[in-house]
C-alpha positions as CSV (number, residue, x, y, z in Angstrom):
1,X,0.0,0.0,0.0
2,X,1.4,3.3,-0.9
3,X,-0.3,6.9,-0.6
4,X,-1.2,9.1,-3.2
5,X,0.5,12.7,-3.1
6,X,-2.9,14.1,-3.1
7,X,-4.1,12.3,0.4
8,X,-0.8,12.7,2.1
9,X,-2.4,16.1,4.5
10,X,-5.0,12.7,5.7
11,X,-1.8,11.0,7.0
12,X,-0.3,13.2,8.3
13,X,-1.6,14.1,11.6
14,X,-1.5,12.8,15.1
15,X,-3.9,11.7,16.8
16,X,-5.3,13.1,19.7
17,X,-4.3,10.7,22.5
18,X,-0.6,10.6,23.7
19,X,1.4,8.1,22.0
20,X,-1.4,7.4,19.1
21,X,0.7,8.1,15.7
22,X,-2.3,8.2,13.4
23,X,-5.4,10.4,13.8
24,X,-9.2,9.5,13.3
25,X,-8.9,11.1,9.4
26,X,-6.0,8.6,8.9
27,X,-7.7,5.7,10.5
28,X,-11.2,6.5,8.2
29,X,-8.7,7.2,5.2
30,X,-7.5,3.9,5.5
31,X,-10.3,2.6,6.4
32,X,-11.5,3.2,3.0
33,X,-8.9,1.9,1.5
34,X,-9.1,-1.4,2.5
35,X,-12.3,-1.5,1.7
36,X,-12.1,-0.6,-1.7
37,X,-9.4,-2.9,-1.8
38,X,-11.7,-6.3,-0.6
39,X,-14.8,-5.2,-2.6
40,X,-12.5,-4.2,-5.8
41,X,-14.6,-0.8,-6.2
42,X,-13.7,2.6,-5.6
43,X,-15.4,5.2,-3.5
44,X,-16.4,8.6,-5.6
45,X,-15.9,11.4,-3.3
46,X,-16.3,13.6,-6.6
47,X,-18.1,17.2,-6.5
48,X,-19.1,19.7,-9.2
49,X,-15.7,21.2,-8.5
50,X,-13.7,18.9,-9.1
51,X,-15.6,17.8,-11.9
52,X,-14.7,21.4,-13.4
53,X,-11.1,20.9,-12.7
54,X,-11.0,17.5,-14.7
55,X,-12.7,18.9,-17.6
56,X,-10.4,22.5,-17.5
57,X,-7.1,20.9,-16.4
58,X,-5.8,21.1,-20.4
59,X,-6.7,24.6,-20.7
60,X,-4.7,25.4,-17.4
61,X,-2.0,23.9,-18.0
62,X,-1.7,25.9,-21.5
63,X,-1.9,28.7,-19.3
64,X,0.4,28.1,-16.7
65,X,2.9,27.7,-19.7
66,X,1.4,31.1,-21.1
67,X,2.2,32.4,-17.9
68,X,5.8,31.8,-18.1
69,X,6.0,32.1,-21.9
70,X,6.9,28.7,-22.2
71,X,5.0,25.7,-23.8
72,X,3.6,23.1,-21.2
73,X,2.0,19.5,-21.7
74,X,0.3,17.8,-19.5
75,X,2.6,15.2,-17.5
76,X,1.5,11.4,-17.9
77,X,4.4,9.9,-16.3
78,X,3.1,8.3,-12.6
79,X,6.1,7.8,-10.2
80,X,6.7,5.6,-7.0
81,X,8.5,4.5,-4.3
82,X,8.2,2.4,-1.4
83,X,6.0,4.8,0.3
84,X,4.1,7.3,-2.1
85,X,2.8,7.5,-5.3
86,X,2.2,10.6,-7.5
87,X,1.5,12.4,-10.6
88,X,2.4,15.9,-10.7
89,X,0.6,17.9,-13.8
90,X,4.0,20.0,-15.2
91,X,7.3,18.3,-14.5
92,X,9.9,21.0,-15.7
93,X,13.5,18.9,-15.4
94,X,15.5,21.5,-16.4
95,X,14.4,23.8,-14.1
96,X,14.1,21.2,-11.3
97,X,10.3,22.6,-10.7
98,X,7.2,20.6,-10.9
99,X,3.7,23.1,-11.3
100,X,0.4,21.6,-10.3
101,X,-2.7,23.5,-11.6
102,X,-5.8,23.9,-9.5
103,X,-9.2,25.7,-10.8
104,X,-11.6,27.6,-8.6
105,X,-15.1,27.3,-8.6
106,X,-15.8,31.4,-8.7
107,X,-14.2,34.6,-7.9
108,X,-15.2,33.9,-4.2
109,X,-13.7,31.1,-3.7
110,X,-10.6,32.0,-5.9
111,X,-7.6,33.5,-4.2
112,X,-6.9,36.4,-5.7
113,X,-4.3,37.4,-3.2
114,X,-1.1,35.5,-2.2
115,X,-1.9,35.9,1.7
116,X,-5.3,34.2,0.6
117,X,-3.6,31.5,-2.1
118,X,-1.0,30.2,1.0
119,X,-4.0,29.6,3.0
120,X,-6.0,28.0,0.7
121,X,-2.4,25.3,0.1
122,X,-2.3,25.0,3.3
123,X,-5.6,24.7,4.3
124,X,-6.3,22.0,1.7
125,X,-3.6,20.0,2.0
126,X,-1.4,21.4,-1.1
127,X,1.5,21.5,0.5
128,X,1.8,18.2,1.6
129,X,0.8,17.1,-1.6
130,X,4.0,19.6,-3.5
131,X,6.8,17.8,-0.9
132,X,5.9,14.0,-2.3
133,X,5.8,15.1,-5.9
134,X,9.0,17.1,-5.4
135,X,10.3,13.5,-3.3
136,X,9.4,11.4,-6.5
137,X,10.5,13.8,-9.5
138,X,13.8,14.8,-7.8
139,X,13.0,18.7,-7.7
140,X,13.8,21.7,-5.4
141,X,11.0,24.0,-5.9
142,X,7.0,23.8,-6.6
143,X,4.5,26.2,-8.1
144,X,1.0,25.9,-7.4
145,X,-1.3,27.8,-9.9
146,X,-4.6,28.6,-8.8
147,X,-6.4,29.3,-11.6
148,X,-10.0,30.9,-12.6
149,X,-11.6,29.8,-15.4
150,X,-15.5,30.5,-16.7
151,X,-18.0,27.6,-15.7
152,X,-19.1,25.4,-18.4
153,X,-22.1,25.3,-18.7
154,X,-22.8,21.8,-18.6
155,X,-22.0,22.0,-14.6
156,X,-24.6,24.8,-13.6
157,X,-27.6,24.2,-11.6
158,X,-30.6,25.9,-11.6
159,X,-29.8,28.0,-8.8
160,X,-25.8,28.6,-10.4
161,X,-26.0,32.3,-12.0
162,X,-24.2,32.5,-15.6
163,X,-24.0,35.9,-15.0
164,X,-21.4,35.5,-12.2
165,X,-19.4,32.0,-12.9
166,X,-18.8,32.7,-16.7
167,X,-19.6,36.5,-18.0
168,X,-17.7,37.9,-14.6
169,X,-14.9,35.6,-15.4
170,X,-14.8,36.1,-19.1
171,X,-14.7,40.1,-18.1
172,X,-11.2,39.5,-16.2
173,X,-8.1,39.6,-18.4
174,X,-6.9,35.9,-18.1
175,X,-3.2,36.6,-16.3
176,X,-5.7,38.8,-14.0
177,X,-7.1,35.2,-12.8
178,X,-4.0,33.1,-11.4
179,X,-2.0,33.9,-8.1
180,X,0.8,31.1,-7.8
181,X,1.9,29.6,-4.2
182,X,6.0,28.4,-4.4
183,X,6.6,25.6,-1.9
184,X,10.5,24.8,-1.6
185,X,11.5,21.3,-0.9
186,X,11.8,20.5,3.0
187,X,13.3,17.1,4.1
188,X,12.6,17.4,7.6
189,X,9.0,17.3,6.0
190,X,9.6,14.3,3.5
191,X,11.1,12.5,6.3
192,X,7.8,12.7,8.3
193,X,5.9,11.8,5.7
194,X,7.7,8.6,4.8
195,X,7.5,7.5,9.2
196,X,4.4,8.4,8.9
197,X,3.4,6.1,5.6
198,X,5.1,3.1,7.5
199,X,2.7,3.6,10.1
200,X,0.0,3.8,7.6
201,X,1.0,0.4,6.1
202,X,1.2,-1.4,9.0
203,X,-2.1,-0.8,10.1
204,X,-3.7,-0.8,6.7
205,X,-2.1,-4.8,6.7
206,X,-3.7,-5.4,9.9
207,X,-7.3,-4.1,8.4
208,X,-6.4,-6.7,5.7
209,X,-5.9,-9.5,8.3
210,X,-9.0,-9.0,10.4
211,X,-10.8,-9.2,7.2
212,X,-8.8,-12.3,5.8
């Protein structure tokens, strides 16, 4: 077993009682994971907004290499190692950089300012998620471009307003609509996160074994 970059903030906590390595989120992480693992079925977790982001991740990636005058493709190469697994959306070699996109909902929930960006990273879990792509791809630094991008229309509801999540948009100049969060690499935190993936394993194998 081996944790996904994106669910490494669920892992990485404490939990609450002295001497308990894992928290209740890692326990019900896990949990799910060995479930999904004896019934062979994943669980969607899946919301309109990240629906949005899977249907606009081409178009921001184009612009975070618009941004930077440069030409970017999406990355399809999935790395590993014995304790994480990840695939970041711009590896840049050269450059030793790795730039993950993400797309806001709407203006509100869009940081505009860098203050509000860091939060949002840290608040969500980014960060984490930055230190085991940089672990896997070798690289020093990592952008994270939050992005704003019109609503297609496919996703809106009857009470979603067109007039606010695509004409507002649409009226913003596009550079107007990213603010970018750089995480450096830290090994003190890599180093945490691979204790606390051993952790991790071993109880997910013991989940296994009450089940076997």
């Amino acid at each position: 077993m081996k944790i996904r970059c994106s669910a490494i903030s669920l892992i990485i906590g404490d939990g609450r009682t002295k001497g308990n390595p894992l928290s209740d989120t890692a326990k019900s992480y896990l949990i799910t994971l060995a479930k999904e693992n004896l019934y062979g079925v994943k669980k969607f977790d899946g919301s309109k907004e990240t629906v949005k982001g899977n249907l606009l991740e081409e178009a921001a990636i184009k612009a975070s290499g618009m941004k930077r005058g440069r030409e970017f493709s999406k990355n399809t190469t999935r790395l590993e190692n014995d304790w994480i697994t990840g695939e970041c959306d711009i590896y840049v070699p050269s450059e030793r950089l790795i730039i993950d996109t993400k797309c806001s909902w709407d203006m509100f929930t869009h940081p505009r300012f860098v203050d509000e960006a860091h939060k949002k990273a840290e608040k969500a879990g980014y960060t984490y998620q930055m230190q085991g792509y940089m672990w896997l791809y070798d690289c020093d630094k990592a952008d994270i471009d939050f992005w704003l991008f019109p609503c297609p229309e496919n996703l809106l509801s009857t009470y979603d307003r067109a007039e606010v999540l695509i004409d507002a948009v649409e009226d913003i100049p596009l550079l107007k609509r990213v603010t970018t969060v750089r995480i450096e690499r830290d090994e003190k935190v890599i180093e945490k996160i691979k204790e606390k993936v051993e952790i991790c394993q071993e109880y997910y194998n013991s989940l296994l074994e009450q089940a076997a």
